[in-house]
N, C-alpha and C positions, 0 to 999 in steps of 0.2 A: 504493500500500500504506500507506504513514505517513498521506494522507488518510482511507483507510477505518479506519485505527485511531484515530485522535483522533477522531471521527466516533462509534466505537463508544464510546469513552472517554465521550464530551460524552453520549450515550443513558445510560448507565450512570447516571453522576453523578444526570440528570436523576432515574430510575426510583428510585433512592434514594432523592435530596431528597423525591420523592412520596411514599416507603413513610413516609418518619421524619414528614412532615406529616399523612397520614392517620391515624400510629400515635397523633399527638399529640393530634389532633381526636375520635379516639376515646376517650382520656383524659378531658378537659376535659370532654366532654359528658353527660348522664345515661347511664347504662349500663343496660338492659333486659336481660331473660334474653337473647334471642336474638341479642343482640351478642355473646357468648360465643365463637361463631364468626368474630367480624373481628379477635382480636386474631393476632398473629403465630407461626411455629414457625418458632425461626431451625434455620439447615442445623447448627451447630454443638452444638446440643445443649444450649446454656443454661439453665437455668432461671430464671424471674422471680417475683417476687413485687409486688401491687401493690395499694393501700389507696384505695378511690374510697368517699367517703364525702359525697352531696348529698340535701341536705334531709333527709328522715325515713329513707334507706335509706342502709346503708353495704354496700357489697361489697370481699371480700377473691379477688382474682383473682392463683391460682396455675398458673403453665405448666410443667409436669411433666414436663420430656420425657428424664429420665437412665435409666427403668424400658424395660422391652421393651415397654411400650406408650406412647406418646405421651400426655399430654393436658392439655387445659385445662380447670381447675375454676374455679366464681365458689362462693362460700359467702355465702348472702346471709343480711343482717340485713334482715327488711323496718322495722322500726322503732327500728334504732338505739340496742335497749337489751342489748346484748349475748349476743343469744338467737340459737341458728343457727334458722333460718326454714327453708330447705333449700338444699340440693346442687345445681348444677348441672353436671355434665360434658359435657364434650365430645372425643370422638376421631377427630383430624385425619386419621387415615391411612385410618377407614373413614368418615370424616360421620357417624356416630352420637351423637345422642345422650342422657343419660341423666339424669333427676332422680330425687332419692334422699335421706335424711337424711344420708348416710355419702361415701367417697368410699374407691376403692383407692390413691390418692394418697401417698408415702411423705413428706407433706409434712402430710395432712390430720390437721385436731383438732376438736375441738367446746370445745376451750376459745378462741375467739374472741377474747374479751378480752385475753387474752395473745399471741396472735397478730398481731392489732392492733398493739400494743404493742412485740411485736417488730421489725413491718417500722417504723414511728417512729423505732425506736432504733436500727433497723439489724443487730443481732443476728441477725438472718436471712439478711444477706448473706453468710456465711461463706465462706472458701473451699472448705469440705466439700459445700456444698449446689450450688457449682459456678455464682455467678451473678454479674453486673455488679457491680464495685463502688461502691453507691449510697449517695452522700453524705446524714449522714443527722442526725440532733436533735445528736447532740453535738459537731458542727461549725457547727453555726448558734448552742448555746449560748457557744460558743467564742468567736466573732467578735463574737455579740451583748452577750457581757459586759464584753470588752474595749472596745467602743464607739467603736470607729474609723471615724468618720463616712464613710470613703471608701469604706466596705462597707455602711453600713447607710441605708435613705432611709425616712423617714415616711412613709406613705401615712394614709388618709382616716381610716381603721379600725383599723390596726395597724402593720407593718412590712415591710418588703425587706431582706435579707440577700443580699451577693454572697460568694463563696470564690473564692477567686483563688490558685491555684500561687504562689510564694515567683519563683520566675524567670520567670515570665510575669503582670505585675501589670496588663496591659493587658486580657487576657481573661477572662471569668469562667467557672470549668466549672461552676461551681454554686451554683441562687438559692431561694434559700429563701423565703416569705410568709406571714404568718400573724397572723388580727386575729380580732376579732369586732365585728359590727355588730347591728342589728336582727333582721334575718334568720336569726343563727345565727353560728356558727365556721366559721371557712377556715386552713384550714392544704397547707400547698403544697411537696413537696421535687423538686429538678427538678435531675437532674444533667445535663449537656451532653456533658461528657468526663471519663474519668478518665484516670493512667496505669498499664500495664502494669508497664513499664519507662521506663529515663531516658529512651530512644530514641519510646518507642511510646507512643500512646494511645487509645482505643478509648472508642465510642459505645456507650451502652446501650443495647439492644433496645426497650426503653421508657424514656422520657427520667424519666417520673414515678415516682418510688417510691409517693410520697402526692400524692391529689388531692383535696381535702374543702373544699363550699364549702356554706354556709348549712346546717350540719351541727350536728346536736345530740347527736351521741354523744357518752356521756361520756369514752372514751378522748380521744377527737379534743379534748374541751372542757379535759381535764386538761394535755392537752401545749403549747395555746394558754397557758394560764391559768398555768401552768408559765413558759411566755417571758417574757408580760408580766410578771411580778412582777419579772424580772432588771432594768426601766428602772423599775420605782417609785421 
């Protein structure tokens, strides 16, 4: 009996580790309409919000599931100048799904820009709207002002920001990146863990809040353009 339960324990573990790297590779990579359907619907109910912004298109993907109907919206920018281009929904419980200018979304706007802007800042994470709490611009402005070389590392382009618990300075729940090169703007928020409580701490559904890499929006170009000046 104890072997068949460590046994199940060790499958577990494993099915996990896979969902949270799948979740991540999905992140990281260009996101098409019809990816819409791989992002996740946790059992609990959470909602997310997430800012993928690479090359010329920026998408704003919202997972909706606090309403009697489930769903995943992408609101897409096809060129990155803060114009919605259109809707895309998706619902989980029937596979349906639905392009449109609009969305029934108690989350949806057509003011993008500020939308944007919010998931950056974090404003979005509230605890009304019922979602992860993800570390977000004003904790990276925080560390990066202060200039504590043991958080912050030079890269090619731009920079690395670590956040680190006050009682745990060994681990980091959260890395922040953010440059610009040739190519365009990268800005990067990626929380690990946060806590609930003293005792507890909990993984985000999606580790990324922000993923923007060789990006020419201007929201995404202002919040970059914004960091670097704090090291002039």
């Amino acid at each position: 009996m104890k072997k068949t339960k460590f046994l199940m324990s060790l499958i577990l573990v494993f099915t996990v580790s896979s969902l949270w790297a799948f979740y991540e590779d999905l992140q990281v990579n260009k996101i098409i309409d019809d990816r819409i359907k791989k992002f996740p619907v946790p059992k609990d109910n959470r909602n997310y919000f997430f800012l993928h912004a690479y090359e010329k298109r920026t998408n704003i993907i919202i997972g909706d599931f606090s309403g009697l109907q489930k769903m995943i919206v992408m609101l897409v920018d096809e060129n990155s100048d803060n114009k919605l281009d259109r809707v895309i929904e998706y619902f989980p419980e029937s596979g349906k799904t639905r392009i449109s200018r609009t969305s029934s979304s108690r989350f949806f706007t057509t003011d993008i820009e500020k939308l944007k802007r919010d998931i950056i800042e974090g404003t979005i994470y509230e605890k009304k709207n019922y979602t992860d709490e993800m570390k977000s611009i004003n904790i990276c402005k925080a560390i990066f002002t202060e200039g504590d070389r043991r958080y912050i590392t030079r890269d090619t382009y731009g920079y690395i920001v670590k956040y680190h618990e006050v009682d745990n300075m060994e681990n980091y729940s959260a890395v922040f990146s953010f440059g610009q090169n040739s190519e365009g703007y990268y800005l990067q928020f990626r929380t690990d863990y946060y806590r609930k409580d003293y005792n507890t701490t909990e993984e985000p559904i999606l580790k990324y809040s922000v993923f923007c890499k060789k990006s020419s929006d201007p929201v995404v170009k202002n919040a970059v353009e914004e960091l670097l000046k704090i090291r002039k």
